[in-house]
C-alpha positions as CSV (number, residue, x, y, z in Angstrom):
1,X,-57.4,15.3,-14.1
2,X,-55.2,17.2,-11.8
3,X,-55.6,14.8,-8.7
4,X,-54.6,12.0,-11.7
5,X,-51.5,13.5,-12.7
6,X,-50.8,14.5,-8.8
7,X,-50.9,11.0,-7.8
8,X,-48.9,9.7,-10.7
9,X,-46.2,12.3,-9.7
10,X,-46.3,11.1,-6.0
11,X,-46.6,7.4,-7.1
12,X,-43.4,7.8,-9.6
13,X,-41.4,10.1,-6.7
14,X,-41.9,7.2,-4.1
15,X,-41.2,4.9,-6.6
16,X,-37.4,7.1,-7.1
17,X,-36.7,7.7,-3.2
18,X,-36.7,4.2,-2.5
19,X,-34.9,3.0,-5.4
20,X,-32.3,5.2,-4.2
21,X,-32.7,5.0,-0.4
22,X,-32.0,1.0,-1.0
23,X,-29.2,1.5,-2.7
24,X,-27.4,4.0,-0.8
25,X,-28.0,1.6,1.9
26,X,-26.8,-1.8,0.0
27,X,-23.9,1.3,-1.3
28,X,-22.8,1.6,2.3
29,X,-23.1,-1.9,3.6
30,X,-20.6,-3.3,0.9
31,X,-18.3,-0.2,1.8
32,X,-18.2,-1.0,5.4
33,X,-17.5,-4.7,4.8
34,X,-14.8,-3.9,2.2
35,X,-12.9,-1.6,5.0
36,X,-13.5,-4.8,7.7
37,X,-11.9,-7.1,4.5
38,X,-8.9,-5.0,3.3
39,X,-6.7,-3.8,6.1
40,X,-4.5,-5.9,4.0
41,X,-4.9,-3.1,1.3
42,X,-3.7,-0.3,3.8
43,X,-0.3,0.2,4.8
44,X,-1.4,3.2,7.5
45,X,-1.8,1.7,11.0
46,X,-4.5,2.3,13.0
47,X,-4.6,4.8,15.6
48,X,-4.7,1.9,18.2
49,X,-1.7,0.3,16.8
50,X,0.1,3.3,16.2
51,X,-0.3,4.5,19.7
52,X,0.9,1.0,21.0
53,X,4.0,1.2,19.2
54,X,4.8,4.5,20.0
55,X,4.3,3.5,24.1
56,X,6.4,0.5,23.0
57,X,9.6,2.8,21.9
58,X,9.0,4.9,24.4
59,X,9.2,2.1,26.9
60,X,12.5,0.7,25.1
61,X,14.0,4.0,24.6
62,X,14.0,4.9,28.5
63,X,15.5,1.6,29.3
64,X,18.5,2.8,26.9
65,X,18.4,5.8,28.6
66,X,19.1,4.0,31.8
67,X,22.1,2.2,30.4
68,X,24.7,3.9,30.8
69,X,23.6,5.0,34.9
70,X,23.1,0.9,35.5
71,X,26.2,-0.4,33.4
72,X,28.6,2.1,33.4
73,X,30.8,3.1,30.8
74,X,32.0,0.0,29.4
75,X,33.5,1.3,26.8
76,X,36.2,3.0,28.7
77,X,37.4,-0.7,29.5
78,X,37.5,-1.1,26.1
79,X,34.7,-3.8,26.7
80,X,31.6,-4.6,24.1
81,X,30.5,-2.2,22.1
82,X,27.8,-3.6,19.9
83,X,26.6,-6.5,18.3
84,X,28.5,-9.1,20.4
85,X,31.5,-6.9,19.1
86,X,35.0,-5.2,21.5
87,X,35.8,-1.7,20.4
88,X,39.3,-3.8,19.4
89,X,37.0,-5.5,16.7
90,X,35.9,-2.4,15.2
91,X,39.0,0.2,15.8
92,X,42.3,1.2,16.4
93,X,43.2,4.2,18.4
94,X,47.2,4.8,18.3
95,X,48.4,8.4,18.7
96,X,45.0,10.0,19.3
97,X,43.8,8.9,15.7
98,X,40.9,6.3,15.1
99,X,41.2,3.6,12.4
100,X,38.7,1.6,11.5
101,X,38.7,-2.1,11.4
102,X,37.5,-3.2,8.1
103,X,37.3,-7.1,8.8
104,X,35.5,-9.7,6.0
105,X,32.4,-11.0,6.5
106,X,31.8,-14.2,4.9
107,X,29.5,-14.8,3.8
108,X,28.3,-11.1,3.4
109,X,25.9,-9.4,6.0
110,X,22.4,-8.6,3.8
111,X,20.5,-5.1,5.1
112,X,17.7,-3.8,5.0
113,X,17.8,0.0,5.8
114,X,16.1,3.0,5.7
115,X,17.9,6.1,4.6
116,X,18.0,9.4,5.8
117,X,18.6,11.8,3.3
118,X,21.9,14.5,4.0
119,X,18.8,16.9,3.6
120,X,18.3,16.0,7.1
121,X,21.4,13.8,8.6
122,X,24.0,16.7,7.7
123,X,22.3,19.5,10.5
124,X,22.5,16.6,12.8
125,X,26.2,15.4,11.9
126,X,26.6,19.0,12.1
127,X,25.2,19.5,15.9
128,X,26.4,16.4,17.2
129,X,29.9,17.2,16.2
130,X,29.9,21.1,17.9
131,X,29.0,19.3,21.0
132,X,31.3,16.1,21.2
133,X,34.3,17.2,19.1
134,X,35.7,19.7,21.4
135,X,35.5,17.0,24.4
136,X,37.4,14.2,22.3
137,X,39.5,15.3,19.7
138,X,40.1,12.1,17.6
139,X,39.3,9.7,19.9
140,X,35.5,9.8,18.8
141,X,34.5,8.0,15.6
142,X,31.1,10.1,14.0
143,X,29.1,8.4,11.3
144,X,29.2,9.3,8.1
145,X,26.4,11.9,7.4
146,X,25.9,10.4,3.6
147,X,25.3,7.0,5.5
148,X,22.4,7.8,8.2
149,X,20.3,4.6,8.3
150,X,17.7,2.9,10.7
151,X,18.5,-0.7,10.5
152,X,15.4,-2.8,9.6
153,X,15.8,-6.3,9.2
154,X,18.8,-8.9,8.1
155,X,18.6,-11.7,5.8
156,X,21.5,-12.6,6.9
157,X,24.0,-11.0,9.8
158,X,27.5,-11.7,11.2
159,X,26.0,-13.3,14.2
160,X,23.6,-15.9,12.0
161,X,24.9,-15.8,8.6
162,X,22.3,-17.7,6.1
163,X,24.7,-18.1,2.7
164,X,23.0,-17.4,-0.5
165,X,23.7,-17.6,-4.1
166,X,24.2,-14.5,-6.7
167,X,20.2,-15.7,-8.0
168,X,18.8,-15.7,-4.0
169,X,20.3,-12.5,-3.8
170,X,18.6,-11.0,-6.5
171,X,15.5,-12.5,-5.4
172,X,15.8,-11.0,-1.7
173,X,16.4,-7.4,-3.3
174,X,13.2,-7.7,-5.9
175,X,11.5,-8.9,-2.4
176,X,12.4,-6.5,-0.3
177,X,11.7,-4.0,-3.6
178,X,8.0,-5.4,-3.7
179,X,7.6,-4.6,0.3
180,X,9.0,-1.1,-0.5
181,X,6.4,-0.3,-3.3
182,X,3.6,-1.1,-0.7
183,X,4.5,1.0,2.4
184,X,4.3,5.1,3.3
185,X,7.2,7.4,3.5
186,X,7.6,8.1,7.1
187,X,7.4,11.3,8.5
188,X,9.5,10.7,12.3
189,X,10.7,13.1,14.9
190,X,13.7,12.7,17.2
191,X,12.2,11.6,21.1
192,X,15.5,11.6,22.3
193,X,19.4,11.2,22.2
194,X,21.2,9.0,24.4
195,X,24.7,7.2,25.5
196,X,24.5,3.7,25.9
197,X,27.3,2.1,28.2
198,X,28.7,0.7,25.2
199,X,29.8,4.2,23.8
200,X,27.3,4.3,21.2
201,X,25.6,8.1,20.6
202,X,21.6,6.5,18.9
203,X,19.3,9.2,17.9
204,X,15.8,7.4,18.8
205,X,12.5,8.4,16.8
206,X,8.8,8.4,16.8
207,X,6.7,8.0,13.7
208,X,4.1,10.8,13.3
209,X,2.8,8.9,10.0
210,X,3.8,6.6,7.4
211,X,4.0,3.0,8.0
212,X,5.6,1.8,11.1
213,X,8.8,-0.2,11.8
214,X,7.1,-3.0,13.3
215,X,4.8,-3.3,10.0
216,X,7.5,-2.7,7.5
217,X,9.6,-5.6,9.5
218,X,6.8,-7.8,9.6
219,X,6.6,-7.4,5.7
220,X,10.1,-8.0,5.0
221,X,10.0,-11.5,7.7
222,X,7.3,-12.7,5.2
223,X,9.1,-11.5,2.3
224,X,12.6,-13.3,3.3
225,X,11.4,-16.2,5.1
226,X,15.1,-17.5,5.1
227,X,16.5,-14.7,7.6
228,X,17.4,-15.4,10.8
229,X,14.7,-16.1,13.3
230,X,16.4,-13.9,16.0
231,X,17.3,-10.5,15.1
232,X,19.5,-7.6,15.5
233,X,17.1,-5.2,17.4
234,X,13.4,-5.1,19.1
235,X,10.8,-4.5,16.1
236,X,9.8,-1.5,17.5
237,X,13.1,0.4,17.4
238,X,14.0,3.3,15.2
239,X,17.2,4.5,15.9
240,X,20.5,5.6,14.0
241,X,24.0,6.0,15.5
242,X,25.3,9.4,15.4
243,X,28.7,8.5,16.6
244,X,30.5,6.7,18.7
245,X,33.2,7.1,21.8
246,X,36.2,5.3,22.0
247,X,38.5,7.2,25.2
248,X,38.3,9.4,28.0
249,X,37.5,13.2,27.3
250,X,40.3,15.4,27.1
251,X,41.2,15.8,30.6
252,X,42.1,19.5,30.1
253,X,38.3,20.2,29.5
254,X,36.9,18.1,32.9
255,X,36.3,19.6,36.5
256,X,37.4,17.8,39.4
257,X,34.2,16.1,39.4
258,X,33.8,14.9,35.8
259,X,37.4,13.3,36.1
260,X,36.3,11.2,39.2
261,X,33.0,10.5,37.5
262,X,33.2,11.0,34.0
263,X,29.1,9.7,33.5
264,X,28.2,13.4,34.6
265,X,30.3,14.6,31.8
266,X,28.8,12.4,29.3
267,X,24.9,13.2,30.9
268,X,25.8,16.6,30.3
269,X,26.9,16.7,26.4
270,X,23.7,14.6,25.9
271,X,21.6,16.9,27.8
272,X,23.2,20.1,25.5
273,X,22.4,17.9,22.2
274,X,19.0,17.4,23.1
275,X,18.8,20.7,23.7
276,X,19.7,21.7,20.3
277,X,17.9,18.8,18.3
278,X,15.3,17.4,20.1
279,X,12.1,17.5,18.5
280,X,13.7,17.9,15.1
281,X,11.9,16.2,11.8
282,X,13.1,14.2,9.0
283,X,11.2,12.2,6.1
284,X,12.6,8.9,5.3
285,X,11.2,7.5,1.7
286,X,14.3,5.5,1.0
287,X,15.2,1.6,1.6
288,X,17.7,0.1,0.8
289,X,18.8,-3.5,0.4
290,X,22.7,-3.7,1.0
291,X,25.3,-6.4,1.2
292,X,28.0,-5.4,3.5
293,X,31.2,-7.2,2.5
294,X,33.1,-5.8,5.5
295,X,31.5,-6.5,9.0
296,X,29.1,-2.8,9.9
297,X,30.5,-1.4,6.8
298,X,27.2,1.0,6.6
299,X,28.5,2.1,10.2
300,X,32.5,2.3,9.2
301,X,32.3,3.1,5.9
302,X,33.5,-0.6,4.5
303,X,33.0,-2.5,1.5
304,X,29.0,-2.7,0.5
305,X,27.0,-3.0,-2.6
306,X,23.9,-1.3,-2.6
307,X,20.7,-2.1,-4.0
308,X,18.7,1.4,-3.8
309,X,14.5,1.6,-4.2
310,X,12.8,4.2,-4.2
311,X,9.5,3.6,-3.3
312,X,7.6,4.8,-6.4
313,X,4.5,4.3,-4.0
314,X,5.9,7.0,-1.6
315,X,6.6,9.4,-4.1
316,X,2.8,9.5,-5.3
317,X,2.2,9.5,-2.0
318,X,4.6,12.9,-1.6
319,X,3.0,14.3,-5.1
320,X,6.0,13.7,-6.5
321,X,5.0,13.6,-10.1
322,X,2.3,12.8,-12.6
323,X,4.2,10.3,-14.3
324,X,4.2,7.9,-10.9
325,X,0.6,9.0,-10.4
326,X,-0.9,7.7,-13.5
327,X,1.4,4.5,-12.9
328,X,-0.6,4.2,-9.3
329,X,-3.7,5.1,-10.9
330,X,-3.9,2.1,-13.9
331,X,-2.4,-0.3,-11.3
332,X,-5.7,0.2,-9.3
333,X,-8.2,1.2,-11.8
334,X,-10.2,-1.6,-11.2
335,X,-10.5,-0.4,-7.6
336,X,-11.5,3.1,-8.6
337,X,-13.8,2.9,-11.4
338,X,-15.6,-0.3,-9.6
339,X,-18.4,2.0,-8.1
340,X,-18.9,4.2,-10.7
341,X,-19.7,1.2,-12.8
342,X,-21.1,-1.0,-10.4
343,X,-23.2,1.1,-8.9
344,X,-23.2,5.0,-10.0
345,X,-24.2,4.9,-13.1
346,X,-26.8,1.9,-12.9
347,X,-28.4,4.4,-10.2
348,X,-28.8,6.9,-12.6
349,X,-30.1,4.4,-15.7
350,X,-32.3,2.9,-13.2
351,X,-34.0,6.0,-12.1
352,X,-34.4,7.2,-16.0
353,X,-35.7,4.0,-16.7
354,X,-38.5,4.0,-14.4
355,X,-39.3,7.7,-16.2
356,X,-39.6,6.4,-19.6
357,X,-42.2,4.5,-21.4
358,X,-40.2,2.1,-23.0
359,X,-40.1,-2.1,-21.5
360,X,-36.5,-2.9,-22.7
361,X,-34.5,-0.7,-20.4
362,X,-36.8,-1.7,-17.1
363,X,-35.8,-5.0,-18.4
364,X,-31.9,-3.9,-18.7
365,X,-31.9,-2.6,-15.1
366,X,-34.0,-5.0,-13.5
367,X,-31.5,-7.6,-15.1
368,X,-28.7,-6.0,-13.8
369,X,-29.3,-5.3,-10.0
370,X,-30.4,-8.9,-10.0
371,X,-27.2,-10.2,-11.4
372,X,-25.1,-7.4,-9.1
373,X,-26.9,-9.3,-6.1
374,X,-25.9,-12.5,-6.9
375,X,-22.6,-11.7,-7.8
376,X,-22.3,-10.0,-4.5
377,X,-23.4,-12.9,-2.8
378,X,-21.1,-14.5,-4.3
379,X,-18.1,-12.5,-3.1
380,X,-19.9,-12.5,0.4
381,X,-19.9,-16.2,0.5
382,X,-16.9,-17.4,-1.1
383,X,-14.4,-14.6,-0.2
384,X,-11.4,-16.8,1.4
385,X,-11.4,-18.7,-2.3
386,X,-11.4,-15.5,-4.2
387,X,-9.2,-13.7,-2.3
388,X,-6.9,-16.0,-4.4
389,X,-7.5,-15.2,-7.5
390,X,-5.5,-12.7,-8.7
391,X,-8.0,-11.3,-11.7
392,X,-11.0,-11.3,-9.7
393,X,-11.2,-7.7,-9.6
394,X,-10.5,-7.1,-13.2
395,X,-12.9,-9.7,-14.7
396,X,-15.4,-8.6,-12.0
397,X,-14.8,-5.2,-14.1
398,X,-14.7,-6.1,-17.5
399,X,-18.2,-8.4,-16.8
400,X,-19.9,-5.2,-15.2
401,X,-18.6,-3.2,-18.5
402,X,-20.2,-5.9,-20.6
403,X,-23.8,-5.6,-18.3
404,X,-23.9,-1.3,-18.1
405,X,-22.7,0.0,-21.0
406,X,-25.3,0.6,-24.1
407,X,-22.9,-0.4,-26.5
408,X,-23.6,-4.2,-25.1
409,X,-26.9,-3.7,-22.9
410,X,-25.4,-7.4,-21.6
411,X,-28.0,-7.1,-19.2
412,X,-30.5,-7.1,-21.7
413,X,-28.7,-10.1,-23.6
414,X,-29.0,-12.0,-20.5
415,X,-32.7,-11.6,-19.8
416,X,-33.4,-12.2,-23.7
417,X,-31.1,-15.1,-24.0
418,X,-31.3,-17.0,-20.3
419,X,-34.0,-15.6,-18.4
420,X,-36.9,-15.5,-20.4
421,X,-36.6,-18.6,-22.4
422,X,-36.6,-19.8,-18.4
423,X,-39.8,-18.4,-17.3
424,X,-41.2,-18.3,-21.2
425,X,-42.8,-21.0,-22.9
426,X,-41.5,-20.0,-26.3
427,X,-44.5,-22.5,-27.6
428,X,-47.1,-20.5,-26.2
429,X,-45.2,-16.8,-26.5
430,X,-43.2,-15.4,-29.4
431,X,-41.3,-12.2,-29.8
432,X,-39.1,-10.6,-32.2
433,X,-36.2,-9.3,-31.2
434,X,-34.1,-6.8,-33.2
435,X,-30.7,-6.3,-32.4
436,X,-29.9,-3.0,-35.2
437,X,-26.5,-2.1,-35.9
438,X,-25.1,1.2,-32.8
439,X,-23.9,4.1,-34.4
440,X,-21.1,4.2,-31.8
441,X,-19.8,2.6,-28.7
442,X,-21.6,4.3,-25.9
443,X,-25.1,5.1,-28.4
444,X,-28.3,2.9,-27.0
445,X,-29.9,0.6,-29.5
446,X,-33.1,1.7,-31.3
447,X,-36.5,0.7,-29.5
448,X,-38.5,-1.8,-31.4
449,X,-40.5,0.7,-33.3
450,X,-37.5,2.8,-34.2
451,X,-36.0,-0.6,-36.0
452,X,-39.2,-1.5,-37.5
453,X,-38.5,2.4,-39.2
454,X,-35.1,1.7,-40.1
455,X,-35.8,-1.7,-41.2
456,X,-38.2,-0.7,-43.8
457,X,-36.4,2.1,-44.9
458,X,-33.6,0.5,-45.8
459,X,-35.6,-3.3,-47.0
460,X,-38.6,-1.4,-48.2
461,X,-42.4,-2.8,-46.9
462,X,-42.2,-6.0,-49.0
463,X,-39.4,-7.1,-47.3
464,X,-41.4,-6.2,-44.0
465,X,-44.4,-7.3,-44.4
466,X,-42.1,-11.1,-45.2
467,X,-41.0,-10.7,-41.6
468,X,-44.4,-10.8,-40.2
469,X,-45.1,-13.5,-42.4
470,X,-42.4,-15.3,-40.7
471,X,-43.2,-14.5,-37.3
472,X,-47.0,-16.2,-38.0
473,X,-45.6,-18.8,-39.5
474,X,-43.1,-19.4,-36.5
475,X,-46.2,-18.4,-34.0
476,X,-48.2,-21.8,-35.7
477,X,-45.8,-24.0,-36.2
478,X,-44.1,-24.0,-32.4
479,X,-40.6,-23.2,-34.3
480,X,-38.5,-20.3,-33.7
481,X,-36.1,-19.1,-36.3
482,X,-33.0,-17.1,-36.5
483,X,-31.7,-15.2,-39.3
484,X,-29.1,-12.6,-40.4
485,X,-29.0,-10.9,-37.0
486,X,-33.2,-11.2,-36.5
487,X,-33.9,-13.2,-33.6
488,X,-37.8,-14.5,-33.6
């Protein structure tokens, strides 16, 4: 009696451990092929791709660094300063005071920026101006610390001007809007400060997370396919101008040396400003989409209307609130309650099925896991095709719903209904199925005897005993009828 009951433990314990084992193992095969099909789903780069890109800056940003040793500074000729652009183009400098040169751009330059918040650009502004002010006086033009940008990508620029129509307009900012809702905020540190021979002071930055430049530009190309092919800056860059230098240093402040070679004078206020800020960190979770009426009004403070967005994405991200959160959660639901109704809970039904005496949930389950198989080979095998269609997911979710939950037992419906009647000769084999009314949504139906109760309490045995009368009758005859919710 003991061995009996000893084996029949053991039996239904091996029985459990491999009904789990399996699916653990099915569990973490679809999860490793999901994270080899969804990179698309991620904006975080890889560690690989994240280090290239860093080297990549790094590579750029010492070449910038060399500038102003290799070219000289140009700027002192009053030669170009940036973007194909003289220092005449951009200012005037008449009785040691600089003027800006607001000139129209037609058609108007389209921006994509990031944005540095005066949380961080205002210590900078603050820094770079100790250093440089005292040097130049007025003949230095700093950027405006409410303005601190990182230039992305143009949809159109000075240089290649694409003209576009109030409507294309509005269609580029809600494009460049649905990019922004999909990246990271970036969390960068300053690498380095330097002159270029064109007068320009550019902080240059790393990104210690969030989603690169070369990603978020490569988003807004596909997004705004009628930009210029060639644009303003590498794709790796992440800079911002700090300010920029339009005359000699005040003489009165220069050595003998500095005056004959005025490079070691500028070398040395870069050094002291990388002294100061070097290494300092910012979070950027701002882009904007701008139309610059004037040409660099972001830089000189022109004409511009702005089209800010906020990534709602990054503020989650940040813990910025649970009203974004619970937007971020329903937009994915289907990706987080998948597994739990996929494949949770049907592990646990499963495994109390096998416990239990009754046929119709080993049926439910057994049902199940063979539809979840071939719906999985489905995805498996035509996953270019159903990559698009957009409401995979969510019908994928509401079907798997249908198939788990007692309420519907779908799983059971399908056996009953498609399955059986398959491998059934319903001549030779009758059964009566009982679907009773559910007390409430997520309440299992009754088991056959537990019906056959209810039914005669509420029909009395008369009414019972008719049943089986029907169900002989159906049994000799070859016919199989259907009444009033009583499938025979």
């Amino acid at each position: 009696m003991v061995m009996g009951r000893v084996r029949n433990w053991w039996s239904h314990s091996k029985t459990v451990a491999v009904i789990w084992f399996s699916s653990l193992a099915l569990f973490f095969f679809l999860f490793q092929l999901a994270l080899r099909n969804s990179t698309s789903l991620s904006s975080l780069p890889s560690s690989e791709s994240a280090m290239a890109n860093s080297n990549r800056r790094s590579t750029l940003y010492d070449k910038m660094e060399r500038d102003l040793d290799q070219h000289g500074a140009a700027f002192l000729k009053h030669g170009e300063t940036s973007q194909s652009l003289s220092l005449s183009d951009l200012f005037t400098l008449k009785d040691g005071f600089v003027t800006p040169v607001l000139k129209a751009a037609h058609p108007p330059v389209r921006a994509n920026v990031l944005y540095m918040s005066t949380e961080y650009s205002v210590p900078i502004s603050k820094a770079v101006k100790q250093v440089f002010d005292p040097y130049f006086d007025k003949a230095i033009w700093f950027q405006n610390s409410s303005l601190y940008h990182f230039s992305m990508f143009h949809a159109s620029h000075h240089i290649a001007p694409v003209p576009a129509s109030e409507i294309e307009i509005e269609a580029e900012a809600a494009a460049a809007k649905a990019v922004a809702e999909g990246l990271c905020p970036l969390q960068i540190v300053l690498d380095r400060v330097v002159l270029t021979s064109t007068g320009v002071l550019l902080g240059c930055w790393q990104v210690i997370s969030g989603t690169d430049p070369v990603s978020i530009r490569a988003k807004l190309r596909t997004a705004l396919p009628r930009a210029p092919e060639k644009q303003l800056y590498d794709e790796a860059i992440l800079h911002t101008s700090f300010a920029r230098l339009l005359s000699h240093p005040k003489a009165s402040l220069m050595d003998t040396d500095s005056t004959s070679n005025p490079i070691k004078l500028f070398h040395k206020l870069v050094s002291q400003l990388n002294n100061e800020i070097r290494g300092f960190k910012a979070k950027v979770k701002e882009l904007w989409y701008v139309e610059e009426y004037d040409v660099l009004a972001l830089a000189l403070n022109g004409k511009m209307k702005r089209f800010q967005k906020e990534k709602e994405h990054w503020k989650v991200k940040m813990g910025s609130g649970a009203g974004s959160f619970l937007k971020v959660f329903f937009k994915n639901f289907d990706i987080l309650a998948g597994p739990v109704i996929s494949l949770l809970y049907p592990l646990y039904a499963s495994v109390r099925a096998i416990e239990s005496e009754s046929r119709a949930d080993d049926r439910q389950w057994l049902t199940y896991w063979v539809l979840y198989s071939m719906i999985t080979l489905l995805e498996l095998t035509f996953a270019k095709v159903i990559e698009w269609i957009p409401i995979w997911s969510h019908a994928k979710l509401i079907f798997t719903c249908w198939l788990v939950i007692p309420y519907f037992s779908g799983a059971a419906y399908v056996y009953e209904h498609y399955l059986r009647p398959f491998f059934m000769n319903p001549q030779q084999t009758i059964s009566i199925w009982y679907v009773p009314s559910k007390k409430d949504f997520f309440s299992k139906p009754d088991d056959i005897l537990t019906a056959a109760e209810r039914y005669i309490e509420e029909n009395g045995t008369d009414a019972f005993e008719k049943l089986i009368h029907r169900a002989d009758k159906s049994r000799s005859s070859g016919y199989i009828y259907d009444d009033d919710g009583y499938r025979y």
